[in-house]
C-alpha atoms as one frame of an Amber mdcrd trajectory, in Angstrom:
protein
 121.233  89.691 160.164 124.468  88.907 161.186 125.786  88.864 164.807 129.058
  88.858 166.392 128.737  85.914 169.474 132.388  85.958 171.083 135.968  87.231
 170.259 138.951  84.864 170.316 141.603  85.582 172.910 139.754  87.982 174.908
 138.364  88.057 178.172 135.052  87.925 178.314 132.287  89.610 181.214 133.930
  87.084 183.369 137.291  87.160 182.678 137.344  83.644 180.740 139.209  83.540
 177.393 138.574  81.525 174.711 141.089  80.538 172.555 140.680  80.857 168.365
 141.769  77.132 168.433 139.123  76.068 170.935 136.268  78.294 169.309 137.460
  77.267 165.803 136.801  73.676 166.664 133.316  74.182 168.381 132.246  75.658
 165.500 133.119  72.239 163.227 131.170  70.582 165.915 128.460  72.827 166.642
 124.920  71.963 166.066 123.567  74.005 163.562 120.932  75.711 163.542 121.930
  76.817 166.776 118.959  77.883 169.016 118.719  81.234 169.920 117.160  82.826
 173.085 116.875  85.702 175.079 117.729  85.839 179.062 120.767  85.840 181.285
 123.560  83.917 180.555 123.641  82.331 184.025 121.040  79.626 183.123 121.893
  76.302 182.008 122.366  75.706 178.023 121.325  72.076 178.255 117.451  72.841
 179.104 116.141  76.042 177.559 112.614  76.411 177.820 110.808  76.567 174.854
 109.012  80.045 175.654 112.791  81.837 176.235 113.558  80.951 172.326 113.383
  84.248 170.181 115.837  83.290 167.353 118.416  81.094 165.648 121.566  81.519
 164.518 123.089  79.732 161.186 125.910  79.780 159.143 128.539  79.628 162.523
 131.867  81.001 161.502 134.834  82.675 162.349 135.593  86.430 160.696 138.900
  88.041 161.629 138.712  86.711 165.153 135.175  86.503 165.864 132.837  83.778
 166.320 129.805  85.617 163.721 126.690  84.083 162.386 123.249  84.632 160.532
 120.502  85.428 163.481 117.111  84.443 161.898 114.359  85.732 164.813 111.552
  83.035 165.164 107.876  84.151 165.435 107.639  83.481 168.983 105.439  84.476
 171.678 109.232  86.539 172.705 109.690  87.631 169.162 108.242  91.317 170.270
 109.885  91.399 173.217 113.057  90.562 171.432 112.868  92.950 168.371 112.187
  95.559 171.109 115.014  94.676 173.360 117.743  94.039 169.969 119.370  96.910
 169.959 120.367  96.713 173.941 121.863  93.302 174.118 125.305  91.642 173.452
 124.857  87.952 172.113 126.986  85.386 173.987 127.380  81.458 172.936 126.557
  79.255 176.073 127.574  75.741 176.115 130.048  73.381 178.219 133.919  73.375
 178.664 136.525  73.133 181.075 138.145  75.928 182.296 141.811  75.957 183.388
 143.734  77.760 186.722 144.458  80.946 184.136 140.539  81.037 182.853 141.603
  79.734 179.332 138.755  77.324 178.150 139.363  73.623 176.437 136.940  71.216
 175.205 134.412  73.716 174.356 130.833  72.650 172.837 128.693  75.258 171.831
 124.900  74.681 172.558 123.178  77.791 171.839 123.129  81.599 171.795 121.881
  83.955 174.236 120.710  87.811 173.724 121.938  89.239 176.912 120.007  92.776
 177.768 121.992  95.419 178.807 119.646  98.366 179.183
């Protein structure tokens, strides 16, 4: 299934933008399979606990401005909470960058994907 993650030059929930450049070269650099879980996006991307993974995402790429990719969903003990919860939630990518005085990010790693709920 294929997801849209994050659009280029927009502002996001919190009003950070991320350029096409920036999010063209995290994707080059991004490990792939990316991991894949579902939560807020206010947790840190570095240490995911295993029981919050629901899915990965594959095949990272850009499509007319957007960050896509294929979500695979992992036979977790979240997978039915997940599959329940999919149609409700906006994915996000979660990583580590530096953000600038106008919100504009640089240096951007992606690290995984989050399923955010909003029900």
């Amino acid at each position: 299934m294929e997801i849209e993650i994050i659009k280029a030059d927009t502002p996001t929930v919190n009003d950070r933008i991320y350029p096409k450049e920036e999010l063209e070269k995290a994707i080059a650099n991004a490990p792939q399979p990316l991991v894949g879980r579902l939560g807020s996006s206010n947790t840190n991307p570095t240490n995911i606990p295993l029981e919050d993974i629901a899915f990965i995402v594959e095949n990272l790429r850009m499509d007319d401005g957007t960050v896509v990719g294929d979500m695979k969903i992992l036979n977790t003990p979240n997978k039915a909470k997940f599959e329940e919860v999919l149609p409700f939630v906006r994915f996000t990518p979660a990583g580590t960058c530096i953000v600038d005085d106008d919100n504009n990010i640089r240096d951007y790693k992606i690290l995984c994907v989050i399923a955010v709920p909003e029900m």
